[in-house]
Predicted model as a PDB file, atoms N, CA, C, CB and O in Angstrom, pLDDT in the B-factor column:
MODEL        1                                                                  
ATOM      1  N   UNK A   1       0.835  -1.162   0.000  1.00 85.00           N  
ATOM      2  CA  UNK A   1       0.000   0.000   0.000  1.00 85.00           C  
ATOM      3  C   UNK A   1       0.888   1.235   0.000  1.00 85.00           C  
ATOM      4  CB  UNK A   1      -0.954  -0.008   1.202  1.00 85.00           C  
ATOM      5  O   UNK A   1       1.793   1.367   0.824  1.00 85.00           O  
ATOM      6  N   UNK A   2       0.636   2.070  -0.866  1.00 90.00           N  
ATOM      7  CA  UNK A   2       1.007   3.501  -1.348  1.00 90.00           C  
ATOM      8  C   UNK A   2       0.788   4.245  -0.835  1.00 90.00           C  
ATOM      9  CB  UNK A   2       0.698   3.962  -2.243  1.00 90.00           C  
ATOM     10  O   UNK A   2       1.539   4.961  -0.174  1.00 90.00           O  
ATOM     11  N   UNK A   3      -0.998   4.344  -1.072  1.00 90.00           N  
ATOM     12  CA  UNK A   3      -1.721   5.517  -0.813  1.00 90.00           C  
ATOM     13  C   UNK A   3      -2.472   5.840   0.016  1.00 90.00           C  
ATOM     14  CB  UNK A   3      -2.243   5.773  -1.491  1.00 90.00           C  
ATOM     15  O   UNK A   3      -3.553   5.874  -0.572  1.00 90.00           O  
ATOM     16  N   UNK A   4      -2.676   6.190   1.330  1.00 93.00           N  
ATOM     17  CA  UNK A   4      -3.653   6.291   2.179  1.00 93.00           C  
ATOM     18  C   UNK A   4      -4.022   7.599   2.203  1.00 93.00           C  
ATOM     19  CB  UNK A   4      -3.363   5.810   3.370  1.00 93.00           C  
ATOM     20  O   UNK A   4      -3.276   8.507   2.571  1.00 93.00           O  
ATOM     21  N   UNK A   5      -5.407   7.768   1.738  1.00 94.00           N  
ATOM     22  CA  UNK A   5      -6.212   9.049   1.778  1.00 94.00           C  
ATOM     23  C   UNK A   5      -7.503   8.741   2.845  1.00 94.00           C  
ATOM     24  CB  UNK A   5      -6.774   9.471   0.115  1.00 94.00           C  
ATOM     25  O   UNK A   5      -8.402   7.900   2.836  1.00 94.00           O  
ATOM     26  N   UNK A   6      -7.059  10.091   3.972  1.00 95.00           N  
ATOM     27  CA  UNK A   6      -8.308  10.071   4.650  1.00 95.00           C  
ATOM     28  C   UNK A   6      -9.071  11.926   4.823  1.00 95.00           C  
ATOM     29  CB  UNK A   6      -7.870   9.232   6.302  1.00 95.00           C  
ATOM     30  O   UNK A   6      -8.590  13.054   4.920  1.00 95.00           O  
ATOM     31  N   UNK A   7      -9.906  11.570   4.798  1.00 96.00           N  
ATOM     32  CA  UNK A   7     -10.564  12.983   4.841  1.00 96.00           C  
ATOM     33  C   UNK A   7     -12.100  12.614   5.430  1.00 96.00           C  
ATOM     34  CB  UNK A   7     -10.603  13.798   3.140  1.00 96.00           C  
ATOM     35  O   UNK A   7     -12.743  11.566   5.485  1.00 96.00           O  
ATOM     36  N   UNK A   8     -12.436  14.410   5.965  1.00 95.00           N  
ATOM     37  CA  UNK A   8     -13.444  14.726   6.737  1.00 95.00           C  
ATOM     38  C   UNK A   8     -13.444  14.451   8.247  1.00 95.00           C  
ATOM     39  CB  UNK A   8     -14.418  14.169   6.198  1.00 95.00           C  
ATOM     40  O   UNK A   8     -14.394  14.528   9.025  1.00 95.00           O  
ATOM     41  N   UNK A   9     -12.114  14.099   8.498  1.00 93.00           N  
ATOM     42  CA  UNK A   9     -11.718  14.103   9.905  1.00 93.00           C  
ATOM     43  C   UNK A   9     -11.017  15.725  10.051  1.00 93.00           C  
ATOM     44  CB  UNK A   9     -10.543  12.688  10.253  1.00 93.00           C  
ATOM     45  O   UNK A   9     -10.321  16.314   9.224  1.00 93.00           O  
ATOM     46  N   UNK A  10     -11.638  16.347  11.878  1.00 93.00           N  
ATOM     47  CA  UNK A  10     -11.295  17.365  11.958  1.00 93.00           C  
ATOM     48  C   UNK A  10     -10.545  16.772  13.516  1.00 93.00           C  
ATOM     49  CB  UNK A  10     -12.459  18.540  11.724  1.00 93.00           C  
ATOM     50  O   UNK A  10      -9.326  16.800  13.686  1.00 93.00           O  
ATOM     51  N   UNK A  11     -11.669  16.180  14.711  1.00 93.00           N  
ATOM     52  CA  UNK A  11     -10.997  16.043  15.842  1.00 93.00           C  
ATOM     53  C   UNK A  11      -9.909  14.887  15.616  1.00 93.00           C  
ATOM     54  CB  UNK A  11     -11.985  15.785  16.972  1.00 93.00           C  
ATOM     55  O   UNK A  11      -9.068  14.913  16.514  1.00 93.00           O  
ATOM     56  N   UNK A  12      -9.774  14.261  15.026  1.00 94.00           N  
ATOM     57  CA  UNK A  12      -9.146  12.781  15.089  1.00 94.00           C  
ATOM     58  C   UNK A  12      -7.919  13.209  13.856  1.00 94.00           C  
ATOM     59  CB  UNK A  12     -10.500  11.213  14.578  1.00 94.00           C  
ATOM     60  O   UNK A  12      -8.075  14.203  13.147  1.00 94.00           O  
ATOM     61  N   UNK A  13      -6.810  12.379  13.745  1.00 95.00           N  
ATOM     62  CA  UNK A  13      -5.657  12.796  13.079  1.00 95.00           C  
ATOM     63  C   UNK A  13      -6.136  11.742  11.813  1.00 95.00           C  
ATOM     64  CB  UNK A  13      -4.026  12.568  13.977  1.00 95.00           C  
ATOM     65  O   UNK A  13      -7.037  10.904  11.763  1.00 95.00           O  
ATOM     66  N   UNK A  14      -5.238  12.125  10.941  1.00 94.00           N  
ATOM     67  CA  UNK A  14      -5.153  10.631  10.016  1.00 94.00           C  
ATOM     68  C   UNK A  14      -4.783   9.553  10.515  1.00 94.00           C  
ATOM     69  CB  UNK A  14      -4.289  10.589   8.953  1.00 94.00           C  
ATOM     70  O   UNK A  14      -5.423   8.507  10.409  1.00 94.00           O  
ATOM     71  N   UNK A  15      -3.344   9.717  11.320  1.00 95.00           N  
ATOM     72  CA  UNK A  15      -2.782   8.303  11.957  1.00 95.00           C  
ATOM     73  C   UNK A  15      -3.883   8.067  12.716  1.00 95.00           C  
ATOM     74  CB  UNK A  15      -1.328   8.284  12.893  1.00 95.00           C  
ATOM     75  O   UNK A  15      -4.349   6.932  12.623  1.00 95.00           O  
ATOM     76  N   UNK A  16      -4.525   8.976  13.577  1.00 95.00           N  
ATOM     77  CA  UNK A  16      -5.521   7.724  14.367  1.00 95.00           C  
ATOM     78  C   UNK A  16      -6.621   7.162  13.903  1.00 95.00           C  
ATOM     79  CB  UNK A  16      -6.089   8.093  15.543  1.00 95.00           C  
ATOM     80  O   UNK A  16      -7.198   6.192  14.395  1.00 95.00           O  
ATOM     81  N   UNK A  17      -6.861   7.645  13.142  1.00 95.00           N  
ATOM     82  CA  UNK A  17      -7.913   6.546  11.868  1.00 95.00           C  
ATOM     83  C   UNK A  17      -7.577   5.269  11.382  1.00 95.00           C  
ATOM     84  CB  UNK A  17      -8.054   7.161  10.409  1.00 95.00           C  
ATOM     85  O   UNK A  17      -8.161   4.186  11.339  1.00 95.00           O  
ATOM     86  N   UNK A  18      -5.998   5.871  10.873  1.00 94.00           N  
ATOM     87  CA  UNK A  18      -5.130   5.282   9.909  1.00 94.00           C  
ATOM     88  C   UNK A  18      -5.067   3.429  11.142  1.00 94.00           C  
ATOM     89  CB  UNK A  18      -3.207   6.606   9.609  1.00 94.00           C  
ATOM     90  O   UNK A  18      -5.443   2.288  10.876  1.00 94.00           O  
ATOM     91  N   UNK A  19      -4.441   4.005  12.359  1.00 94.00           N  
ATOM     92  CA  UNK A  19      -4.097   2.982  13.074  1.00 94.00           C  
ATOM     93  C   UNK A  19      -5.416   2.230  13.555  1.00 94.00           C  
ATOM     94  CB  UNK A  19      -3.215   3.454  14.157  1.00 94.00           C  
ATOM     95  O   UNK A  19      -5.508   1.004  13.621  1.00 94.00           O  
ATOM     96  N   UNK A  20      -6.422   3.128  13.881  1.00 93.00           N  
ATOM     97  CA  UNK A  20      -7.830   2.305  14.339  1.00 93.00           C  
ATOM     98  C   UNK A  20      -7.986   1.381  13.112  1.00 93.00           C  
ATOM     99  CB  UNK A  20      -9.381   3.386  14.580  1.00 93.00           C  
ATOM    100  O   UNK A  20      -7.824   0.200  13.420  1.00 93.00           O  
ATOM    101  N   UNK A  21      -8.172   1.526  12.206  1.00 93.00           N  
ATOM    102  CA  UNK A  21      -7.641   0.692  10.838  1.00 93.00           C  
ATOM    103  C   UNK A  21      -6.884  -0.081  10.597  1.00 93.00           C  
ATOM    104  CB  UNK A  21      -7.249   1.166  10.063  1.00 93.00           C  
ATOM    105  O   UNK A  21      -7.019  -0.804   9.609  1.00 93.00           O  
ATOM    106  N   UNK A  22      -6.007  -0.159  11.298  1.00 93.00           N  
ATOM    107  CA  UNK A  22      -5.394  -1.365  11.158  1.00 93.00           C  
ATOM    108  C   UNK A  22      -4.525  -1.028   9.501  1.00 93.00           C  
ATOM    109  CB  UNK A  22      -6.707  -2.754  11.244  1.00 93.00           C  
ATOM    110  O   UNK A  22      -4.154  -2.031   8.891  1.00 93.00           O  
ATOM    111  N   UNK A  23      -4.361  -0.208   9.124  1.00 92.00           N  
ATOM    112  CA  UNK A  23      -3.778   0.388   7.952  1.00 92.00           C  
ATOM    113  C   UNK A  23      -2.533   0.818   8.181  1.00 92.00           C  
ATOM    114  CB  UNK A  23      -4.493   1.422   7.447  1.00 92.00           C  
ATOM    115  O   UNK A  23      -2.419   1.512   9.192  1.00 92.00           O  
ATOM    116  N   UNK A  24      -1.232   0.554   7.342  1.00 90.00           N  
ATOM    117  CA  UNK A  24      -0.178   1.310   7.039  1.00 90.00           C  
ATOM    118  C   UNK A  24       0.660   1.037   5.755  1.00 90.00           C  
ATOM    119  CB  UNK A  24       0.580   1.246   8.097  1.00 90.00           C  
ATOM    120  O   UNK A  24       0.272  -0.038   5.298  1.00 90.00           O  
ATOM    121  N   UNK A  25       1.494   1.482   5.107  1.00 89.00           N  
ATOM    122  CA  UNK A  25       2.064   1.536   4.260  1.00 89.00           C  
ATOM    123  C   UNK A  25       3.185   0.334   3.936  1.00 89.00           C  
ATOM    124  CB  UNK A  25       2.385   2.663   4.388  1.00 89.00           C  
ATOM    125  O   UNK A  25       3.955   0.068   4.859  1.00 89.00           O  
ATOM    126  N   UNK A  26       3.295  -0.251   2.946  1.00 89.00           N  
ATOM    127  CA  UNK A  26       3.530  -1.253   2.639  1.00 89.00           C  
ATOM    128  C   UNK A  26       2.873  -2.932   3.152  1.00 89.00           C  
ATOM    129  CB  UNK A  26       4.620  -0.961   2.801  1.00 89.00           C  
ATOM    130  O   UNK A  26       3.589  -3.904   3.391  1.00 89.00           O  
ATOM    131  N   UNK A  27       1.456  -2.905   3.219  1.00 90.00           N  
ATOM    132  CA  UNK A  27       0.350  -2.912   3.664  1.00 90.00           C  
ATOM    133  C   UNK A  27       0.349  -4.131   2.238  1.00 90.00           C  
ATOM    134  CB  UNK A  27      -0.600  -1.336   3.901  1.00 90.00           C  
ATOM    135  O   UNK A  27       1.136  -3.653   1.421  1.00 90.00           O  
ATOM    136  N   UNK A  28      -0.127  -5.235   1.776  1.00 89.00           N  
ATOM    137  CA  UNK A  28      -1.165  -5.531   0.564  1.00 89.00           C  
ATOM    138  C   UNK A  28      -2.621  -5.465   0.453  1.00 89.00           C  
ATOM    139  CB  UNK A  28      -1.033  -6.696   0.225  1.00 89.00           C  
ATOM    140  O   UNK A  28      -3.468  -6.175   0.996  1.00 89.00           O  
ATOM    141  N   UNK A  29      -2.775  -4.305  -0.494  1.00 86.00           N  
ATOM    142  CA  UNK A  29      -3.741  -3.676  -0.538  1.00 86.00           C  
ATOM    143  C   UNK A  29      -4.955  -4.651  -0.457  1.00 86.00           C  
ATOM    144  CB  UNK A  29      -3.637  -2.869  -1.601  1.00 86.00           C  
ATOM    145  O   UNK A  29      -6.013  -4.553   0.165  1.00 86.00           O  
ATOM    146  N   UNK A  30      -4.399  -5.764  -1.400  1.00 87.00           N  
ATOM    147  CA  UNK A  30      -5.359  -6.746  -1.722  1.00 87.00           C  
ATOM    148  C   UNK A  30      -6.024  -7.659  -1.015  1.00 87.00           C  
ATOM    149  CB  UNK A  30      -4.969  -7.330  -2.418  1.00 87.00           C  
ATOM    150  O   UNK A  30      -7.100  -8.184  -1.303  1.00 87.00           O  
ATOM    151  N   UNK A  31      -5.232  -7.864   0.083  1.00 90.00           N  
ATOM    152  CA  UNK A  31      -5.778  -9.034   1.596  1.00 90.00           C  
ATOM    153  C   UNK A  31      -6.123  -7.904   2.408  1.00 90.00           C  
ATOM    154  CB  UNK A  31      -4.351 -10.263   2.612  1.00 90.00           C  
ATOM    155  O   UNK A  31      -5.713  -8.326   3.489  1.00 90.00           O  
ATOM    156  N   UNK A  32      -6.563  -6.824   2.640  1.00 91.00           N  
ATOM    157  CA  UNK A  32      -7.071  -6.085   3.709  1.00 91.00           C  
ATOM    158  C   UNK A  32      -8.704  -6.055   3.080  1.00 91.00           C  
ATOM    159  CB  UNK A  32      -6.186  -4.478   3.962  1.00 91.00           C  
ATOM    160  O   UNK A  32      -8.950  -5.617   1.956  1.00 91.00           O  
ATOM    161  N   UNK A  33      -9.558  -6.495   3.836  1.00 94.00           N  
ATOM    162  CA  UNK A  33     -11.460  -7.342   4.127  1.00 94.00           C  
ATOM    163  C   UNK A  33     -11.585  -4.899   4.456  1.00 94.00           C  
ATOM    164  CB  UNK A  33     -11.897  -9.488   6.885  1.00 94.00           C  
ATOM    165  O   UNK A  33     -11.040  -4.118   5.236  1.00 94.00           O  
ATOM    166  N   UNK A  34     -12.502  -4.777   3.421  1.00 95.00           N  
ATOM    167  CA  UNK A  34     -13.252  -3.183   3.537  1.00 95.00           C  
ATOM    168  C   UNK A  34     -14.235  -3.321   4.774  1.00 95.00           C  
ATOM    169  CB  UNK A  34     -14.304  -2.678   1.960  1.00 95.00           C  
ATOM    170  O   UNK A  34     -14.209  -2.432   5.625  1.00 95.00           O  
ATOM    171  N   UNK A  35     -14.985  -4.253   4.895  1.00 96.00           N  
ATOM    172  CA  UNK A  35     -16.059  -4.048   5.702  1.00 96.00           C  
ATOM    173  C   UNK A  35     -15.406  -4.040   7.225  1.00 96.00           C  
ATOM    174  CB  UNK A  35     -17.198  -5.196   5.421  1.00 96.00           C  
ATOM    175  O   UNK A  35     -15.866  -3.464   8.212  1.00 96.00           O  
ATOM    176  N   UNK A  36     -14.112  -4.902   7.129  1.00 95.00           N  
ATOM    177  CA  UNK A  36     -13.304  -4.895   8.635  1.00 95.00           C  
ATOM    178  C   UNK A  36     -13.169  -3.525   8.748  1.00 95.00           C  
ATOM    179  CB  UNK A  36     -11.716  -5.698   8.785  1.00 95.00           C  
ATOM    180  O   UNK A  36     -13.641  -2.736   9.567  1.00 95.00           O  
ATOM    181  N   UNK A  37     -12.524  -3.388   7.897  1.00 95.00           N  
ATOM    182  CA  UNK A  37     -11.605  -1.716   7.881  1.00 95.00           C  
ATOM    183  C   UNK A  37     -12.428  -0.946   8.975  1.00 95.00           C  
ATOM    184  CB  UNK A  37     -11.711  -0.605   6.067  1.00 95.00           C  
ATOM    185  O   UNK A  37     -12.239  -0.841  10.186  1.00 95.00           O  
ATOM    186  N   UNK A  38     -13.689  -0.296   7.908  1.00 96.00           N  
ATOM    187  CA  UNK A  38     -14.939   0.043   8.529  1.00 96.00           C  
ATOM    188  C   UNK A  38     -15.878   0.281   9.747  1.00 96.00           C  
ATOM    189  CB  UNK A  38     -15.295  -0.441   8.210  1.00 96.00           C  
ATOM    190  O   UNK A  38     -16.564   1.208  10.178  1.00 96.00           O  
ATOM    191  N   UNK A  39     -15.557  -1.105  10.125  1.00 96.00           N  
ATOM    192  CA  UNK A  39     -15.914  -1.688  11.276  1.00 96.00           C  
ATOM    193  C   UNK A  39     -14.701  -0.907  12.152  1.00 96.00           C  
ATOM    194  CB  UNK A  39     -15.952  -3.438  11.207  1.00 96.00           C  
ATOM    195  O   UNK A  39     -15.069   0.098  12.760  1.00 96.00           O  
ATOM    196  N   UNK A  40     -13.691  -1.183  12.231  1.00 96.00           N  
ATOM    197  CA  UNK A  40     -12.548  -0.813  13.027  1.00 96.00           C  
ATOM    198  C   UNK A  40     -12.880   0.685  13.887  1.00 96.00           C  
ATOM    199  CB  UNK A  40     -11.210  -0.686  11.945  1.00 96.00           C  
ATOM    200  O   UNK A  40     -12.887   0.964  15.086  1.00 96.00           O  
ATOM    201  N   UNK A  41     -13.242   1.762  12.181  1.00 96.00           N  
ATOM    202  CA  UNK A  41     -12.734   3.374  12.327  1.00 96.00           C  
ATOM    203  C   UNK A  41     -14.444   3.168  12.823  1.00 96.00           C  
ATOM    204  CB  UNK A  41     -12.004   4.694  10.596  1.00 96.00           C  
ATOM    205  O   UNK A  41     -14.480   3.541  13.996  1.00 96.00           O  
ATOM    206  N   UNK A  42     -15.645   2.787  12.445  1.00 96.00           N  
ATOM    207  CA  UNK A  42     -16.807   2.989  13.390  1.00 96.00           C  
ATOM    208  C   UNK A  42     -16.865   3.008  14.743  1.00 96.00           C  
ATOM    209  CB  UNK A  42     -17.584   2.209  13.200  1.00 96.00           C  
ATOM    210  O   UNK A  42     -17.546   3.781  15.417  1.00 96.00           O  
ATOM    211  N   UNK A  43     -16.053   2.044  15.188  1.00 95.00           N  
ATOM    212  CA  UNK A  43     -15.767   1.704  16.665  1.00 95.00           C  
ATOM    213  C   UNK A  43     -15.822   2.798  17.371  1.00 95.00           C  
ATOM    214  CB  UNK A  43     -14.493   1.083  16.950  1.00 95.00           C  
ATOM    215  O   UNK A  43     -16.565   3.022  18.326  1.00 95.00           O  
ATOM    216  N   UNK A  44     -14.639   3.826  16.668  1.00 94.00           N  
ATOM    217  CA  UNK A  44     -14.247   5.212  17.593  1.00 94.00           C  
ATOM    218  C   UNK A  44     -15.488   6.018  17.724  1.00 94.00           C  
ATOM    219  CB  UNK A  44     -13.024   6.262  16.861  1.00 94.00           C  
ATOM    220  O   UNK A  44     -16.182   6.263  16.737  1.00 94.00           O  
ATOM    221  N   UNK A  45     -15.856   6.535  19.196  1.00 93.00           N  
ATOM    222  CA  UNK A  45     -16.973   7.289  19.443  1.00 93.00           C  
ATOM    223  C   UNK A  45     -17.047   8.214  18.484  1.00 93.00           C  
ATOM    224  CB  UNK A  45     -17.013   7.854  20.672  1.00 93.00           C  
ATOM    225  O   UNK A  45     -18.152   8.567  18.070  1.00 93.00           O  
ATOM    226  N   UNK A  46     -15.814   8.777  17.955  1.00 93.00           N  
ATOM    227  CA  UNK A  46     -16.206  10.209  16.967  1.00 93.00           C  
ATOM    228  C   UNK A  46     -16.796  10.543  15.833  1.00 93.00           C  
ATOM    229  CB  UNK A  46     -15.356  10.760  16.602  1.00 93.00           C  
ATOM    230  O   UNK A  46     -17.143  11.552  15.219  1.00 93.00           O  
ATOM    231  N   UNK A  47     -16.806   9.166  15.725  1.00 95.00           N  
ATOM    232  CA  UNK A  47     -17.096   8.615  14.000  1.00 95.00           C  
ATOM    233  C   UNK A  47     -18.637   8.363  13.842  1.00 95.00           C  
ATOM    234  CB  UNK A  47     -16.225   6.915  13.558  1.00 95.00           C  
ATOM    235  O   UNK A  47     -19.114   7.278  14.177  1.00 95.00           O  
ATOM    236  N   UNK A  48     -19.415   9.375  13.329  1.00 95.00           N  
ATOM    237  CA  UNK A  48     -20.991   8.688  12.782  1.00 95.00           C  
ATOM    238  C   UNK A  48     -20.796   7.790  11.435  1.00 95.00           C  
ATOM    239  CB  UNK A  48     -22.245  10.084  12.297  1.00 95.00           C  
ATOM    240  O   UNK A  48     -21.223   6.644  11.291  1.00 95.00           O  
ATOM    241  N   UNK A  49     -20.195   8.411  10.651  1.00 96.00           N  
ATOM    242  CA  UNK A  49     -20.263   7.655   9.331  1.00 96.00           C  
ATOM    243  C   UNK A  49     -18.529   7.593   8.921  1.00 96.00           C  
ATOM    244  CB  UNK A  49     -21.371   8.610   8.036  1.00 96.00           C  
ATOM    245  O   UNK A  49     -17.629   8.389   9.187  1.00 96.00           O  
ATOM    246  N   UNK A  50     -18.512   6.211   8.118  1.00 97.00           N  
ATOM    247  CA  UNK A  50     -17.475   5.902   7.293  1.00 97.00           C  
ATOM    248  C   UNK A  50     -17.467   5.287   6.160  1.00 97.00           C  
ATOM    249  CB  UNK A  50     -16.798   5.378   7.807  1.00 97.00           C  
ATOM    250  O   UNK A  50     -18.220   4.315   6.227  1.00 97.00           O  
ATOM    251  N   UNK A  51     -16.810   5.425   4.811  1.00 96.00           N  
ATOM    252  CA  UNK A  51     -16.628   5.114   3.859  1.00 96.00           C  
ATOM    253  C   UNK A  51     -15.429   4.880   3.208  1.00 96.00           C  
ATOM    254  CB  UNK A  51     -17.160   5.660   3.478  1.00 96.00           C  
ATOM    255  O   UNK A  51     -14.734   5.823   2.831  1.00 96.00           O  
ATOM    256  N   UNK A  52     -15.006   3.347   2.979  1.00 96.00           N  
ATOM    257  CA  UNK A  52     -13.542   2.933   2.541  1.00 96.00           C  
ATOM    258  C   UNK A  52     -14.149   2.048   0.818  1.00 96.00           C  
ATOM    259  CB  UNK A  52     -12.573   1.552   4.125  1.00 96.00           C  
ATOM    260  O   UNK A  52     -14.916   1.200   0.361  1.00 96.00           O  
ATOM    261  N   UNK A  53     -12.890   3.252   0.395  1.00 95.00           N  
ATOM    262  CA  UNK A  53     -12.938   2.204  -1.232  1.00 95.00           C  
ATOM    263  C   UNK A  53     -11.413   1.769  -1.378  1.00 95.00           C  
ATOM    264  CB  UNK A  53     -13.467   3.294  -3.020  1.00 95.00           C  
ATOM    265  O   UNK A  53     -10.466   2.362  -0.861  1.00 95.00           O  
ATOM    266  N   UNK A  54     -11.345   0.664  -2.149  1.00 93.00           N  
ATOM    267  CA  UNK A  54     -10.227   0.626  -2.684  1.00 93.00           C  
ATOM    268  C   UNK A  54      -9.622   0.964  -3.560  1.00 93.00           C  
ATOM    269  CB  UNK A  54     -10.045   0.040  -2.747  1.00 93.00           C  
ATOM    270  O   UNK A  54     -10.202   0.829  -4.637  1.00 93.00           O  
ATOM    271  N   UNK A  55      -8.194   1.564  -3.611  1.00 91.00           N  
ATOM    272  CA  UNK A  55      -8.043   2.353  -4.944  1.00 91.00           C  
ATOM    273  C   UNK A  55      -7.114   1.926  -5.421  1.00 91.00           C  
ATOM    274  CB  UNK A  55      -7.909   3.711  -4.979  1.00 91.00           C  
ATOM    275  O   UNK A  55      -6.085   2.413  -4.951  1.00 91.00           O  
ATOM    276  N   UNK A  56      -6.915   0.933  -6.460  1.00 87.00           N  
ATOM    277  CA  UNK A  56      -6.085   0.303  -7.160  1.00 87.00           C  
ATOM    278  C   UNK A  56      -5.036   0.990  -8.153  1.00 87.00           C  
ATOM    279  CB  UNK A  56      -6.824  -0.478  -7.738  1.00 87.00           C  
ATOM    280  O   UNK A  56      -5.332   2.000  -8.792  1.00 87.00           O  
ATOM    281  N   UNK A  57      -4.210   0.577  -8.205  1.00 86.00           N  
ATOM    282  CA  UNK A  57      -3.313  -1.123  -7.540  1.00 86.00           C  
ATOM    283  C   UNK A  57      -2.827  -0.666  -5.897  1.00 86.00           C  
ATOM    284  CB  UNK A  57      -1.262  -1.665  -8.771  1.00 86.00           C  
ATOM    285  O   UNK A  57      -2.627  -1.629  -5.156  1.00 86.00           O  
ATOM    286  N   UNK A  58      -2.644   0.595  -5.344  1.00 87.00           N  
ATOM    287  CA  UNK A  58      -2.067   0.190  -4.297  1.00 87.00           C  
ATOM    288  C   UNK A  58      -2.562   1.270  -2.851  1.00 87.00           C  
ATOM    289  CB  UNK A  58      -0.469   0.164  -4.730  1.00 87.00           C  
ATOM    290  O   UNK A  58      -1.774   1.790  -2.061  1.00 87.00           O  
ATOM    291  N   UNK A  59      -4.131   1.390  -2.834  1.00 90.00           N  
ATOM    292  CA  UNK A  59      -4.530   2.448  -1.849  1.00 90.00           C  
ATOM    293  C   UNK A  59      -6.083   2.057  -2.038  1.00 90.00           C  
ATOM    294  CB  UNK A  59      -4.025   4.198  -2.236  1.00 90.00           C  
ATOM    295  O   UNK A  59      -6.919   1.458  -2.716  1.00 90.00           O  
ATOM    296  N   UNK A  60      -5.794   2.931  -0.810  1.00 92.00           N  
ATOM    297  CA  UNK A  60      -7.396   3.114  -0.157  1.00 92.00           C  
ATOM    298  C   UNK A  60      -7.489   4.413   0.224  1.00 92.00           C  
ATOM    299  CB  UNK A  60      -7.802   2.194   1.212  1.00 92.00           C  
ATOM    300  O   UNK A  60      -6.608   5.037   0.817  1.00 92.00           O  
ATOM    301  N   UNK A  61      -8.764   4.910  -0.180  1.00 96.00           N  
ATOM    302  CA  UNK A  61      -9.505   6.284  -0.006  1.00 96.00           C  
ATOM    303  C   UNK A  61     -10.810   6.210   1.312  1.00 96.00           C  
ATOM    304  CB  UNK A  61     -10.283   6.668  -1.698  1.00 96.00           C  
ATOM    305  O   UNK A  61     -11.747   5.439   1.105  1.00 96.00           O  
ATOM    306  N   UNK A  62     -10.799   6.861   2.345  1.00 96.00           N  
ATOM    307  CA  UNK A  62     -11.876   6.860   3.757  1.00 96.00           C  
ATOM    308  C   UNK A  62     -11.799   7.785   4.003  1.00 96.00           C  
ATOM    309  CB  UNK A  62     -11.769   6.141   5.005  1.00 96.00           C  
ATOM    310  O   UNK A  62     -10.767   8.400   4.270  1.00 96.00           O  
ATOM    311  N   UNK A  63     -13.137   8.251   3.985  1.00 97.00           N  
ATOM    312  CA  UNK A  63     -13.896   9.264   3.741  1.00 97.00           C  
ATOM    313  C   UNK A  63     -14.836   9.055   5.499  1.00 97.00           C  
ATOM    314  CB  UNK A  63     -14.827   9.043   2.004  1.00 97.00           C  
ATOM    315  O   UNK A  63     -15.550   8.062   5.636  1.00 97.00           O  
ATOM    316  N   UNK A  64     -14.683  10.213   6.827  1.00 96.00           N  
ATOM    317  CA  UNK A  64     -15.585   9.986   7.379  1.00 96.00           C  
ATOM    318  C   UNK A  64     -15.973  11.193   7.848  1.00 96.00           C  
ATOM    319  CB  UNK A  64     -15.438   9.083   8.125  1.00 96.00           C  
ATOM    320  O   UNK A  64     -15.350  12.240   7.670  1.00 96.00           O  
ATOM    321  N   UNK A  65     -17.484  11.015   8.735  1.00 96.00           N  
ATOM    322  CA  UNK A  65     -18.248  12.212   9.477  1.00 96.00           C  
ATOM    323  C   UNK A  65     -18.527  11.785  11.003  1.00 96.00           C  
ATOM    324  CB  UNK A  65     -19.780  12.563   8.690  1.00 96.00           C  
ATOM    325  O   UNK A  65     -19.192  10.873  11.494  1.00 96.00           O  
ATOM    326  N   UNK A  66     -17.695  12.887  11.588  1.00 95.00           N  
ATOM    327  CA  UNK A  66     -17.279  12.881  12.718  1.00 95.00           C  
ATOM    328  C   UNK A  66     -18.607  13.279  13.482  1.00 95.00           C  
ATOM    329  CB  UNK A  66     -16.060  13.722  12.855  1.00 95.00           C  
ATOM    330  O   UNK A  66     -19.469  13.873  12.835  1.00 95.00           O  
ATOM    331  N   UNK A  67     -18.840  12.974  14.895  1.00 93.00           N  
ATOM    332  CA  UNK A  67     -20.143  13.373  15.499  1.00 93.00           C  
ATOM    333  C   UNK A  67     -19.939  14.790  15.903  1.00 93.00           C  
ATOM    334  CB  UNK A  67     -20.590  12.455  16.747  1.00 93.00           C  
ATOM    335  O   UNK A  67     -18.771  15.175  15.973  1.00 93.00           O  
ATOM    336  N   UNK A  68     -21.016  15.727  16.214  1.00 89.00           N  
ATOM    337  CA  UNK A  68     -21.142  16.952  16.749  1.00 89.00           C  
ATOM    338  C   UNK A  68     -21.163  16.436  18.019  1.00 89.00           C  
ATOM    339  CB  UNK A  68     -22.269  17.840  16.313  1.00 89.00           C  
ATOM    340  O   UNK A  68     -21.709  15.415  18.438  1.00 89.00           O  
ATOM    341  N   UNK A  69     -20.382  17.416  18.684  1.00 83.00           N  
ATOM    342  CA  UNK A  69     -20.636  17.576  20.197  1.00 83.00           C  
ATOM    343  C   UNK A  69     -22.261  18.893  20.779  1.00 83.00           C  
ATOM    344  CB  UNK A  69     -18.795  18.301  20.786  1.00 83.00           C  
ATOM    345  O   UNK A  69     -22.475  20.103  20.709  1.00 83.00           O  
ATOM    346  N   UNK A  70     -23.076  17.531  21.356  1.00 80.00           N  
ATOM    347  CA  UNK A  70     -24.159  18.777  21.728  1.00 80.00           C  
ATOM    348  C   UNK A  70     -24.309  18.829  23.087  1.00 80.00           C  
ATOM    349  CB  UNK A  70     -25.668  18.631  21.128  1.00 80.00           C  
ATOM    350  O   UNK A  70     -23.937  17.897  23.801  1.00 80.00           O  
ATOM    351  N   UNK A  71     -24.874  19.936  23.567  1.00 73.00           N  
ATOM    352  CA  UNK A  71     -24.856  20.493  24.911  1.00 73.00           C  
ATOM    353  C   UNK A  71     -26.366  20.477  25.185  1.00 73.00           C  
ATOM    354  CB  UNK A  71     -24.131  22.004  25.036  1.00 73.00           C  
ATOM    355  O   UNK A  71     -26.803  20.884  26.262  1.00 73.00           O  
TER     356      UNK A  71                                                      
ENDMDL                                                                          
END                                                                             
């Protein structure tokens, strides 16, 4: 793995996505299961929504929406 693109994270870093993911670089793109992935970065309280594609030959693009804090 090459490419790790994450976006729509503001409180949370990339690496801590990246690592709740179970994701890093030189990674095969091809034996890493999307719905695990998914599952992983949902876990984190901050996370309402997530979206992982694969982006061939050697990345993945995750896309998420972080929760509002309400009072």
């Amino acid at each position: 793995m090459k490419s790790l693109d994450v976006a729509g994270n503001f409180r949370l870093t990339s690496r801590e996505v990246l690592d709740n993911a179970g994701l890093y670089e030189g990674q095969n793109a091809l034996l890493v299961s999307i719905d695990t992935v998914e599952r992983k970065i949902a876990d984190n309280p901050w996370v309402e929504k997530v979206s992982v594609k694969r982006v061939l030959p050697d990345g993945f693009q995750i896309r998420i929406q972080e929760k509002e804090p309400k009072f």
